[in-house]
KOLBA-139444 format. One record per residue (C-alpha): residue number from 1; y negated, x negated, z; residue in one letter. Coordinates in Angstrom, 1 decimal. Layout:
REC num     yy     xx     zz residuo
REC NUM      Y      X      Z       A
...
//
This chain:
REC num     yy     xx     zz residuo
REC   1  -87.2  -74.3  -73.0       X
REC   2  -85.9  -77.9  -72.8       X
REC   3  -83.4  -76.5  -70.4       X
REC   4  -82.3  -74.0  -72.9       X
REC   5  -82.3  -77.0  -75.5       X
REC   6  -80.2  -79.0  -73.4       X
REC   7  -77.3  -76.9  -72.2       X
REC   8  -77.9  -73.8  -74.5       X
REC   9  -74.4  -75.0  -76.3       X
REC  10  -72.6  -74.9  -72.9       X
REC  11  -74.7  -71.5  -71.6       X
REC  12  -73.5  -70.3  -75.6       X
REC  13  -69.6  -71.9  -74.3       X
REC  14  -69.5  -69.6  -71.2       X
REC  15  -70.9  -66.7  -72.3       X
REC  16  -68.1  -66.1  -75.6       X
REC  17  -65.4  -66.9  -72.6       X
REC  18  -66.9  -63.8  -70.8       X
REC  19  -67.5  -61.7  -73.6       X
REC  20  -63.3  -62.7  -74.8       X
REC  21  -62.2  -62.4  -71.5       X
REC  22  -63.9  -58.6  -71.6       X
REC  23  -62.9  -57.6  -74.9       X
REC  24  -59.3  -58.7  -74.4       X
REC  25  -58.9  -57.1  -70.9       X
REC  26  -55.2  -55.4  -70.7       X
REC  27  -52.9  -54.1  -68.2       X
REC  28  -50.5  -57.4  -67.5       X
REC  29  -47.6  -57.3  -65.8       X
REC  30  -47.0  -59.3  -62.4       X
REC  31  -44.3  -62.1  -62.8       X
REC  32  -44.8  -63.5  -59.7       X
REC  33  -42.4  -64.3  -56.5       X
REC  34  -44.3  -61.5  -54.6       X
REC  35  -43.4  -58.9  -57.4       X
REC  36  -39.9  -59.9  -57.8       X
REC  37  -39.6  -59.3  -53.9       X
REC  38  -41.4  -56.2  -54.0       X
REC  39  -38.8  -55.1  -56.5       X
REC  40  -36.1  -56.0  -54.5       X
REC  41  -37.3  -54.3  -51.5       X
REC  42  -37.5  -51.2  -53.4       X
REC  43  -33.9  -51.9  -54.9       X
REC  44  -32.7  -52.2  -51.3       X
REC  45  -34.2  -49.3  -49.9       X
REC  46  -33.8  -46.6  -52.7       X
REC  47  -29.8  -47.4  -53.1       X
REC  48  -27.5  -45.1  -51.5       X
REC  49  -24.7  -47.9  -51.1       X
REC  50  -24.3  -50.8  -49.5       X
REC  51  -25.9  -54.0  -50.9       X
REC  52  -22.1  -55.8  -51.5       X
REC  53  -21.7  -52.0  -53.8       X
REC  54  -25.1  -52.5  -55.6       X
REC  55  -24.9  -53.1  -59.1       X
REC  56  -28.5  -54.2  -60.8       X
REC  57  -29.4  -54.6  -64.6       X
REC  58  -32.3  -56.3  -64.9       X
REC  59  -34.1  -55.8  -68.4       X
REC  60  -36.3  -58.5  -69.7       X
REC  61  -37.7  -59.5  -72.9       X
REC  62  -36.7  -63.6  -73.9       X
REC  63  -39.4  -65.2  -73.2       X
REC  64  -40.5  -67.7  -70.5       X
REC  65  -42.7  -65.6  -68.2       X
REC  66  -40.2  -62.8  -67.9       X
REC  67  -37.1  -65.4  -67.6       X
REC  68  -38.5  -66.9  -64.9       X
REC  69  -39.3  -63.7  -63.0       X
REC  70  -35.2  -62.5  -63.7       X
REC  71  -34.9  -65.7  -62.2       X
REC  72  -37.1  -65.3  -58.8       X
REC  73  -35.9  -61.4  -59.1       X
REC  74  -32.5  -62.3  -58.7       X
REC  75  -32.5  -64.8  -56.2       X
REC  76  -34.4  -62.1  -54.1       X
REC  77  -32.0  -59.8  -54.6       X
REC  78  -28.6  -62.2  -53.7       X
REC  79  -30.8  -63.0  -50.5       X
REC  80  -30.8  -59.3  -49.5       X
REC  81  -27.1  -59.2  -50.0       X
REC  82  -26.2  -58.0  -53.7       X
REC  83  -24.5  -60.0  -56.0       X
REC  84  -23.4  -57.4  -59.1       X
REC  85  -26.5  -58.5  -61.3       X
REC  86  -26.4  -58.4  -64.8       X
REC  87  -29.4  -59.6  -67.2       X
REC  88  -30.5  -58.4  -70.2       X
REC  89  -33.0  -59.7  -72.6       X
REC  90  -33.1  -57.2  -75.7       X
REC  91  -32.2  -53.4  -75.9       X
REC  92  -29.1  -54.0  -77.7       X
REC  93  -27.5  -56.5  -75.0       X
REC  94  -29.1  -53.9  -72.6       X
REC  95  -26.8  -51.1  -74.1       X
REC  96  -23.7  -53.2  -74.3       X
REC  97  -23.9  -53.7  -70.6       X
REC  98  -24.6  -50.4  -69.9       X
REC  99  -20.9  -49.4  -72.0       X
REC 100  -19.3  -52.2  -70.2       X
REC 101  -20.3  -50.9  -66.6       X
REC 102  -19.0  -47.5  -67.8       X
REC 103  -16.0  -48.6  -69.0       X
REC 104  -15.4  -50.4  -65.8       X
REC 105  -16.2  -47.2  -64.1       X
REC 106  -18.8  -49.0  -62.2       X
REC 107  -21.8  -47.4  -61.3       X
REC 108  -25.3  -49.1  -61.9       X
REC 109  -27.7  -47.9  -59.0       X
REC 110  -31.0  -50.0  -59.9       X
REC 111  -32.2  -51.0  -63.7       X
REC 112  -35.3  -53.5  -62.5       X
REC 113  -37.6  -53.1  -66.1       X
REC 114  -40.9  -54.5  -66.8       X
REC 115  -44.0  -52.7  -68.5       X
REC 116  -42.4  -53.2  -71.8       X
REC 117  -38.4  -53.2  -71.5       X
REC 118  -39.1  -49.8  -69.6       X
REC 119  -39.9  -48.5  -72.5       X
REC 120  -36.2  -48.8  -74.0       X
REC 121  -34.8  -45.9  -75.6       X
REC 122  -31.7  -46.5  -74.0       X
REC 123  -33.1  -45.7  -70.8       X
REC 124  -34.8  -42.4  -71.8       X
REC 125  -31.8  -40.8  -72.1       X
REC 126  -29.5  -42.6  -69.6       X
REC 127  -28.1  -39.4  -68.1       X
REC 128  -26.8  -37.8  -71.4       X
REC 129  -25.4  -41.3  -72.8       X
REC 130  -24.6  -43.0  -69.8       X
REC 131  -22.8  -39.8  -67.4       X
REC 132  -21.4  -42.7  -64.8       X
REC 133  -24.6  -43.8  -64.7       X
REC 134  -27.5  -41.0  -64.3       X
REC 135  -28.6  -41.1  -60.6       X
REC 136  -29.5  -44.8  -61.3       X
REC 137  -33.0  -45.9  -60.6       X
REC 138  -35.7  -47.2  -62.9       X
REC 139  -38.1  -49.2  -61.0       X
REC 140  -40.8  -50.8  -62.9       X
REC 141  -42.9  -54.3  -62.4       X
REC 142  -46.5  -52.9  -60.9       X
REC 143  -49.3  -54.5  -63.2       X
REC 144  -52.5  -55.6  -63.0       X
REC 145  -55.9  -55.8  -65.4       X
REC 146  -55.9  -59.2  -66.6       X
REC 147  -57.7  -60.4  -69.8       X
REC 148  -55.2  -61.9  -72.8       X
REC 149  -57.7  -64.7  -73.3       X
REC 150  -57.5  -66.0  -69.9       X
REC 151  -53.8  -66.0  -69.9       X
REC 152  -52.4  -69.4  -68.7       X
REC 153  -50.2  -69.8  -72.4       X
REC 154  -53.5  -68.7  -74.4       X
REC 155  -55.6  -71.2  -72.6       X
REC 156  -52.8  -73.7  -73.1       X
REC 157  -52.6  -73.3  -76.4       X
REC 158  -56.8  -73.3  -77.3       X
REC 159  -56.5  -77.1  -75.6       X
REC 160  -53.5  -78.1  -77.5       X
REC 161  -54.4  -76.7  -80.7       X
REC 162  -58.4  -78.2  -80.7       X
REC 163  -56.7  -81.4  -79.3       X
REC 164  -56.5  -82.9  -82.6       X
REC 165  -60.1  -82.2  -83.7       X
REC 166  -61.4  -83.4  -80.5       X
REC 167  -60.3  -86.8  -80.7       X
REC 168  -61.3  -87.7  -84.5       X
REC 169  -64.7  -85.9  -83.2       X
REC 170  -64.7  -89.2  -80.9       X
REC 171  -65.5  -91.5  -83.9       X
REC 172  -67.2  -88.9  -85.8       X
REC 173  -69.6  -89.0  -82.7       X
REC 174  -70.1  -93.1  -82.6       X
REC 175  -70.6  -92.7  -86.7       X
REC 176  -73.1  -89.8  -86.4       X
REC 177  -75.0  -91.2  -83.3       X
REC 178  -75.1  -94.6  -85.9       X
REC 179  -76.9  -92.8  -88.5       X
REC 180  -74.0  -92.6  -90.6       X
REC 181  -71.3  -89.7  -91.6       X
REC 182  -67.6  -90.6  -92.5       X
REC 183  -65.8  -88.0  -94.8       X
REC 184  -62.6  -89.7  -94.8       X
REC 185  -61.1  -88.9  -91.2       X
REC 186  -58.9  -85.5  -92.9       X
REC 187  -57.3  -87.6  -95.5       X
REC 188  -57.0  -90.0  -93.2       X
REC 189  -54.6  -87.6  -90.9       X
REC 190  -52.3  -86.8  -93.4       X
REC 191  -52.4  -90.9  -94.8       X
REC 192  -51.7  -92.0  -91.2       X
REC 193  -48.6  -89.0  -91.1       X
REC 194  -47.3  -89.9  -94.5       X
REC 195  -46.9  -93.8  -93.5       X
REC 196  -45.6  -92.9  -89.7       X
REC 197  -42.7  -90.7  -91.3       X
REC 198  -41.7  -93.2  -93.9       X
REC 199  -41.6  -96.4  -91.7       X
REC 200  -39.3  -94.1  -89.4       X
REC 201  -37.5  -92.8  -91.9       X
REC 202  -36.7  -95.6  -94.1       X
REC 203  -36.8  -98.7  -92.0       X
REC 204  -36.5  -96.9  -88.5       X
REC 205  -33.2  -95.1  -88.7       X
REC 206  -34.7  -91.6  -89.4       X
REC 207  -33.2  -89.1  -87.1       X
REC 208  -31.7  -91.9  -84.9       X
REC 209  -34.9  -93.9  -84.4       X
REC 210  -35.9  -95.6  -81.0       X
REC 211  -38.3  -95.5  -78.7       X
REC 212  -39.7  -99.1  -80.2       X
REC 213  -39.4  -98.3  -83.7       X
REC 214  -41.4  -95.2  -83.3       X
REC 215  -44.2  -96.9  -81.8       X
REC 216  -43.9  -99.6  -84.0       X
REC 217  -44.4  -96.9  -87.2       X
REC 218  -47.1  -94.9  -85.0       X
REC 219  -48.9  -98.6  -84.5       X
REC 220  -49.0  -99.4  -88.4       X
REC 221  -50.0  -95.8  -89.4       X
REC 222  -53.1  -96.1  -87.1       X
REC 223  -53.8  -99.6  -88.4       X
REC 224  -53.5  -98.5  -91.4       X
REC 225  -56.2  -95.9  -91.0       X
REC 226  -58.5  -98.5  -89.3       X
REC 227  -58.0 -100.8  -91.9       X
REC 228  -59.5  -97.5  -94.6       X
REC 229  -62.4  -97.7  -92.2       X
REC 230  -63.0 -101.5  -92.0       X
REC 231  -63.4 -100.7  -95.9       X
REC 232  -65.8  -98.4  -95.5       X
REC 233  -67.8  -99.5  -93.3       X
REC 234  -68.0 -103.0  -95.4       X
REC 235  -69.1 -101.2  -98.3       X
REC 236  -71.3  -99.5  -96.3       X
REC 237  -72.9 -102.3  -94.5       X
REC 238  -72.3 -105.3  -97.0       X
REC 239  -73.1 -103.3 -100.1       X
REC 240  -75.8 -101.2  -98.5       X
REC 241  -74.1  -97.8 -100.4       X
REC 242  -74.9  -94.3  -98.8       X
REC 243  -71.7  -93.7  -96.2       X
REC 244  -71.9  -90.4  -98.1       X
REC 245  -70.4  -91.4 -101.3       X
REC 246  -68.5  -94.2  -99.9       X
REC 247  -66.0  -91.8  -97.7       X
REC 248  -66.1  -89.1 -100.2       X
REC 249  -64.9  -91.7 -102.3       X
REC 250  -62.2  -93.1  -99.5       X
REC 251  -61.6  -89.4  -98.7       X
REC 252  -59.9  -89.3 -102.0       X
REC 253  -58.5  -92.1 -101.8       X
REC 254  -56.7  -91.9  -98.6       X
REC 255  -55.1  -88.2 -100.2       X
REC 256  -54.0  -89.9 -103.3       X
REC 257  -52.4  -92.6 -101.2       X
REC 258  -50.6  -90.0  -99.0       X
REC 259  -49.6  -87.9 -102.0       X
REC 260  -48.1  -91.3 -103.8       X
REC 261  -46.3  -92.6 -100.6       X
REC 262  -44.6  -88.9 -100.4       X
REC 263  -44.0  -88.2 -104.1       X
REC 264  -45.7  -84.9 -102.7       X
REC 265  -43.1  -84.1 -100.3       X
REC 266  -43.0  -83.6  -96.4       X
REC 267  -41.0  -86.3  -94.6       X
REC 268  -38.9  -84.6  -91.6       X
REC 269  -36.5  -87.3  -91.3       X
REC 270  -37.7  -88.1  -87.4       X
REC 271  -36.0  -87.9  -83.8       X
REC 272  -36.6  -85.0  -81.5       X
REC 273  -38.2  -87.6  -79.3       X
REC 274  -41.4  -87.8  -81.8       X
REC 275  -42.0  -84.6  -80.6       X
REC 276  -43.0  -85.9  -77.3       X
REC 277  -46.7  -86.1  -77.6       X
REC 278  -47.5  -83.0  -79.7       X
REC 279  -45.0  -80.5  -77.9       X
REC 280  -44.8  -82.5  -74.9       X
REC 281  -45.9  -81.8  -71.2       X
REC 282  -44.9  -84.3  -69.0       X
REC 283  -47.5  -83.5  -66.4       X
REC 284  -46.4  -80.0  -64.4       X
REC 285  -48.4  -78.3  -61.2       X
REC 286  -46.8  -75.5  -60.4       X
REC 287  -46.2  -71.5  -61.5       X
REC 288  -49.1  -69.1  -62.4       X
REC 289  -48.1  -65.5  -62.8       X
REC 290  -44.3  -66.7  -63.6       X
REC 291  -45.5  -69.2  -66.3       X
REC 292  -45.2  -73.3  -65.0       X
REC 293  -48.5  -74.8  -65.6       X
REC 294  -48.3  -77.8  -68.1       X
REC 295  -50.9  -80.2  -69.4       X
REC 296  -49.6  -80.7  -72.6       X
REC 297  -49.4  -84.3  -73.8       X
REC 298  -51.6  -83.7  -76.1       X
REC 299  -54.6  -82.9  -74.1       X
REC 300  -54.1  -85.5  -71.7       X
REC 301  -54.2  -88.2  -74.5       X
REC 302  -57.6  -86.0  -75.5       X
REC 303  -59.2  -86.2  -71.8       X
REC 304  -58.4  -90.5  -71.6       X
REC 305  -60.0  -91.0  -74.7       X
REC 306  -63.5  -88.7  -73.9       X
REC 307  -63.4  -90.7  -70.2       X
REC 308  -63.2  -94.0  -72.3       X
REC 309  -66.0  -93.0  -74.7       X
REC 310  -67.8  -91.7  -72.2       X
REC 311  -68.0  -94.9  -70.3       X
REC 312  -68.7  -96.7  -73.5       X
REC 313  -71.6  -94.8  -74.5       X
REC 314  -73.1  -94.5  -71.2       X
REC 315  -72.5  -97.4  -69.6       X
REC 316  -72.1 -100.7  -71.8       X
REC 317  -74.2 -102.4  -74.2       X
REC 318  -72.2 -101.2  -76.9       X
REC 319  -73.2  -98.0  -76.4       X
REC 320  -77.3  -98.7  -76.2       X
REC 321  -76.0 -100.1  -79.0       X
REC 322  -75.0  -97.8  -81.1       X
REC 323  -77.9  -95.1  -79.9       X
REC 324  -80.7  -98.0  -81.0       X
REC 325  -79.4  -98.5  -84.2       X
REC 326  -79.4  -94.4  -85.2       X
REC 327  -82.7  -94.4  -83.8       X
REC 328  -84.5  -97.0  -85.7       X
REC 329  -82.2  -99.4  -87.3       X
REC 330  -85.4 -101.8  -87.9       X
REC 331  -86.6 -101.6  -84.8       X
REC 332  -83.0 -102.7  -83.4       X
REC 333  -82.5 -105.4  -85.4       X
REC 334  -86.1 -106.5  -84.5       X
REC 335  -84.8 -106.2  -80.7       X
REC 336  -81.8 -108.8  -81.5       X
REC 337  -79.0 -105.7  -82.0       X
REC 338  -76.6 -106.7  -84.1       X
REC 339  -76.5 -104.2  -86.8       X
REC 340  -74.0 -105.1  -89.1       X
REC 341  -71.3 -105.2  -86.6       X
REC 342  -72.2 -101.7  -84.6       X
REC 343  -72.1 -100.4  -87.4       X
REC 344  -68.6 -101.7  -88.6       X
REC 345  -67.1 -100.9  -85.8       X
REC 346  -68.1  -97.0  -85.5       X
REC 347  -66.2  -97.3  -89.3       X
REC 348  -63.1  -98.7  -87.9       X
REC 349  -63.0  -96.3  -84.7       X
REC 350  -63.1  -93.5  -86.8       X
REC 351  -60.2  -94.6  -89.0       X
REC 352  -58.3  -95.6  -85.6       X
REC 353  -58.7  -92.2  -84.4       X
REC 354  -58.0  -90.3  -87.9       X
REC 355  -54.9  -92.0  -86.9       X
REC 356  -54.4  -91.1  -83.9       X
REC 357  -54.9  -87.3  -84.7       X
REC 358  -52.5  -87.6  -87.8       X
REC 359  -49.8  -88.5  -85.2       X
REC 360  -50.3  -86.2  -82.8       X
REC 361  -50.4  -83.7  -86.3       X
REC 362  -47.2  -85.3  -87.0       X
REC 363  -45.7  -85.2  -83.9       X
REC 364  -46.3  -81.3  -83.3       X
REC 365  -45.2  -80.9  -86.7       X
REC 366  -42.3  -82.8  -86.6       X
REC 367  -43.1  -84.2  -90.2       X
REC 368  -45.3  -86.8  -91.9       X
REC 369  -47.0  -84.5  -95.1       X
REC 370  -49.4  -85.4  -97.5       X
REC 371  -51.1  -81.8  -96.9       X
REC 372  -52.1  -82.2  -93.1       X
REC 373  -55.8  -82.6  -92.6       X
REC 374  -57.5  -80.3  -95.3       X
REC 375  -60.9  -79.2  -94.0       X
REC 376  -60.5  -81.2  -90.8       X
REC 377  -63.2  -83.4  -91.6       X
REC 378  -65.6  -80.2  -92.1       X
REC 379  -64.0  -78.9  -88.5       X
REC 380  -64.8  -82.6  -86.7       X
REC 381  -68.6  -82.4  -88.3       X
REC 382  -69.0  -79.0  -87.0       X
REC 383  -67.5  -80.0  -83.1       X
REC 384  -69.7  -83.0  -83.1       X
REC 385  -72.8  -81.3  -84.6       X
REC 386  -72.5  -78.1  -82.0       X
REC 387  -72.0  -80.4  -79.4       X
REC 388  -75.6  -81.7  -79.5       X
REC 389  -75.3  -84.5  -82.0       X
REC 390  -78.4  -85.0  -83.9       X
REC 391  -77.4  -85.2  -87.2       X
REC 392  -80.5  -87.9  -88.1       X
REC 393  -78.7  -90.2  -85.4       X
REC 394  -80.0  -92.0  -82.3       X
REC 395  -79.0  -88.6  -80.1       X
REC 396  -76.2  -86.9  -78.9       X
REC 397  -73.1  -87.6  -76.4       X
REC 398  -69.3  -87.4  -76.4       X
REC 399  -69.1  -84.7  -73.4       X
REC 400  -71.4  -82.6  -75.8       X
REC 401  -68.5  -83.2  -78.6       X
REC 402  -65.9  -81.9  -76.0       X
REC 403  -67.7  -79.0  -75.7       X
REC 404  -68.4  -78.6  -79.3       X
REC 405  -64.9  -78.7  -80.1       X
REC 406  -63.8  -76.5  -77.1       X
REC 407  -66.2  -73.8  -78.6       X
REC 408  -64.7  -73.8  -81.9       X
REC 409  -61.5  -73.5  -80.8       X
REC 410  -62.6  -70.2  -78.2       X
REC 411  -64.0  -69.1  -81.7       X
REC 412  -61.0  -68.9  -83.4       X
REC 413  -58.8  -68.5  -80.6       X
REC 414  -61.3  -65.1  -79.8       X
REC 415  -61.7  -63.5  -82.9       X
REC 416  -57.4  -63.9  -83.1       X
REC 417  -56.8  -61.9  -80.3       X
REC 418  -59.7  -59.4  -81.4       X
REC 419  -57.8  -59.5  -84.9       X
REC 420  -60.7  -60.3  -86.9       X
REC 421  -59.5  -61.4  -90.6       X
REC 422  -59.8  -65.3  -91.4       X
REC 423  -62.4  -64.0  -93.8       X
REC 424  -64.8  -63.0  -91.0       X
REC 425  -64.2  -65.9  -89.0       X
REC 426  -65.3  -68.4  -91.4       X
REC 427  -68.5  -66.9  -92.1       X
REC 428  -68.8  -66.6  -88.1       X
REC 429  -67.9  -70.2  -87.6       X
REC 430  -70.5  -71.0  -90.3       X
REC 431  -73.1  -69.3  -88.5       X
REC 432  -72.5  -70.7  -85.7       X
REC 433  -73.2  -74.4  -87.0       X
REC 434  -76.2  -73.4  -89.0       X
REC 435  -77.2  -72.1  -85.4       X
REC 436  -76.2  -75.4  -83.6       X
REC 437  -78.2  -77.1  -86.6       X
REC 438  -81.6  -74.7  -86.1       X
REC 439  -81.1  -75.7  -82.4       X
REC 440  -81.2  -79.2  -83.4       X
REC 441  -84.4  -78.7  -85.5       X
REC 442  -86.2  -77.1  -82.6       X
REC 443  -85.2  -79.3  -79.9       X
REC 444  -86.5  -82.5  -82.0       X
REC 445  -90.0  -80.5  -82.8       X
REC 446  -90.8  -78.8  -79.5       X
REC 447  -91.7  -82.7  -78.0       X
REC 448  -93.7  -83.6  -80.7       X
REC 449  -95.6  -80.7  -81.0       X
REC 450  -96.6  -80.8  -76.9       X
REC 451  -97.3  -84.6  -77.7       X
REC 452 -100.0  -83.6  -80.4       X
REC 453 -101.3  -81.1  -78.4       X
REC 454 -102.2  -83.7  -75.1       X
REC 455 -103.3  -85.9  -78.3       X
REC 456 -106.1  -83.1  -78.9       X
REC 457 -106.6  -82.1  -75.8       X
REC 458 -107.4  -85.6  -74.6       X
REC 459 -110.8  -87.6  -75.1       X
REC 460 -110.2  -89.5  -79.4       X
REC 461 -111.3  -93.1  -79.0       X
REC 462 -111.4  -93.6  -82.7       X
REC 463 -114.4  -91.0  -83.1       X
REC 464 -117.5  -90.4  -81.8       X
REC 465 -117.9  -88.1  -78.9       X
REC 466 -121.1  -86.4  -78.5       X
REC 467 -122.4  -89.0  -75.8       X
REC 468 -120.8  -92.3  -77.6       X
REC 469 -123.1  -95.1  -78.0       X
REC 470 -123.9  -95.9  -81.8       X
REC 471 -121.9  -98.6  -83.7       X
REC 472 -123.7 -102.0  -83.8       X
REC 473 -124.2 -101.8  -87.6       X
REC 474 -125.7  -98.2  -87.4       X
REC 475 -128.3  -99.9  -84.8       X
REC 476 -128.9 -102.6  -87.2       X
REC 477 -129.5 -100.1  -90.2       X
REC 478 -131.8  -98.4  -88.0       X
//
């Protein structure tokens, strides 16, 4: 049972990524060198002139997968000898090519299609509306069962798109895990994207800002953010006010700020190069079924930041530190903790890292706006309360945030592939934390009630058992 208790968020993790991966389960086609040489074996060998003679359209849809594979297909083919290759990306382009080779009087022997762009019109009929071109052959990409979900551009995306959540659920975890709850960190996004656009755009240079002075304007934003939760974690601390109301009231705050700074407008005025971290991929492997495999930026910033938390929590002071005081904040402060100052700084790490998510918001976005963040605070509490977090404090860890947030973004992610309405999803999502929260309950009450049971089962000093001597004053009375 404690087993079940312990990993039943990961077991629950694994088990939707089955279920997705089943329910999404389509033909795919194969993009891969081995394909495109396949192809052009068959190109070779089916031709009834000689390879120098052989003209080729190859008909693709403009994407990268099927780019790449036009790319691989044709270099296979120049290797075998032919060299009259034309490309085509839509049906339209496909058809003017097709008039051009007839009006040249050349001959096209091969059309190289995948599972989709065989499917042209054009090609249905090629005999009546292409004469010159009738005995050419249609060879088709062979394809493979291969679930959407597990596709290397949907799992890409999942890790991209929870990146932002995960790394505000960093502080969210330090606050929770301090007995204390911060509202603030989705205001705080678009706060920290409003300032970020502004500095670049009106001291930076805008569109023509450097390297510096966008680090510079990233810098303040995030400071900016910590200072918000310096704020409230004085008010909090010093002034002894629930952290409830205190972010609520900073949450409002922080949006009226970003709202002013605007005057309710985005801010767009920034260089391509902000992009960098929120589009970016700067770290490549290799190919996968014609796609390159990129780490996005993004994530990488993500996976640093859990390693660093990780170590904190689980292997410095600072981290016994901030389990002792959500456990008993007496007790701690009996032991010598200081108090005050663990909790001020869980406060200012989740401003930081508000500010950290509203540029890496900013940066996919392209744009500071006082909109970004709505219901990301609600989003962060749900990754860090799935992920094992007692919401009393004193328990939980940062892996178990990861994980949290990685299985609301496989949610969402899921139930878009399986084109289940935004409707459904929220009322799924919300199950799903009321079930992480009933987990919680039961974890916490299946010790104690095994503790009361060896209490009863064991012999009760503070009563008489049936062989116990009499007290001295009942001897006395007697």
């Amino acid at each position: 049972m404690q087993l079940i208790f312990k990993y039943g968020t990961s077991f629950f993790l694994v088990l939707l990524c089955i279920v997705f991966s089943w329910l999404t389960l389509t033909p795919q086609d194969a993009f891969d060198a081995s394909a495109a040489q396949r192809i052009a074996n068959q190109i070779n060998q089916t031709t009834e002139v000689s390879p120098s003679e052989t003209t080729v359209l190859i008909a693709v849809r403009d994407n990268e997968a099927e780019r790449s594979y036009a790319a691989l297909l044709e270099k296979e083919l120049k290797a075998q000898g032919i060299e009259q290759i034309t490309t085509a990306t839509t049906a339209r382009e496909g058809r003017q090519l097709l008039s051009q080779l007839q009006a040249e009087n050349r001959a096209l022997q091969a059309v190289a299609a995948t599972q989709a762009t065989g499917s042209w019109l054009l090609f249905a009929d090629l005999a009546a509306d292409y004469p010159l071109h009738q005995h050419a052959k249609i060879l088709v990409t062979s394809s493979r069962l291969w679930p959407n979900f597990l596709k290397y551009k949907n799992v890409s995306n999942v890790l991209n798109q929870i990146s932002v959540i995960a790394i505000i659920a960093i502080g969210m975890t330090f606050v929770i895990i301090a007995g204390g709850i911060d509202l603030s960190v989705g205001s705080l996004i678009a706060f920290c994207s409003v300032i970020t656009a502004l500095l670049i755009r009106d001291y930076g240079g805008g569109v023509e800002a450097s390297t510096l002075w966008l680090l510079i304007a990233c810098g303040v934003g995030i400071g900016a953010c910590g200072v918000i939760g310096a704020f409230s974690g004085g008010m909090v601390v010093g002034l002894d006010i629930p952290p409830f109301i205190v972010t609520l009231a900073m949450m409002l705050v922080a949006s009226g700020l970003a709202f002013i700074c605007s005057n309710g407008y985005a801010i767009p005025e920034v260089p391509e190069t902000f992009t960098w971290l929120g589009r970016g991929a700067a770290i490549k492997i290799g190919m996968f079924g014609g796609s390159a495999i990129e780490i996005p930026n993004a994530v990488c910033l993500t996976l640093v930041l859990y390693v660093i938390a990780h170590i904190v929590m689980s292997r410095t002071v600072l981290g016994r530190y901030v389990y002792a005081v959500g456990d008993n904040r007496q007790a701690a402060w009996l032991s010598g903790v200081p108090v005050k100052r663990v909790l001020m700084f869980t406060y200012i790490l989740s401003g930081l890292l508000a500010g950290v998510g509203g540029v890496v918001l900013s940066s996919t976005f392209r744009s500071g706006e006082p909109t970004f963040g709505i219901m990301y605070e609600l989003y962060v509490i749900a990754a860090v309360v799935v992920g094992g977090t007692s919401l009393t404090g004193g328990r939980g860890t940062v892996v178990g945030t990861l994980i949290g947030a990685l299985l609301i973004g496989v949610i969402n992610n899921g139930m878009n592939l399986l084109h289940v309405t935004a409707y459904w999803q929220k009322v799924i999502l919300g199950l799903v934390i009321l079930g992480a929260v009933l987990l919680d309950r039961l974890a916490r009450s299946v010790p104690q009630t095994s503790s009361r049971m060896r209490q009863q089962e064991s012999p009760n000093s503070e009563t008489n058992g049936p062989n116990k001597p009499a007290s001295d004053s009942a001897t006395k009375n007697a």
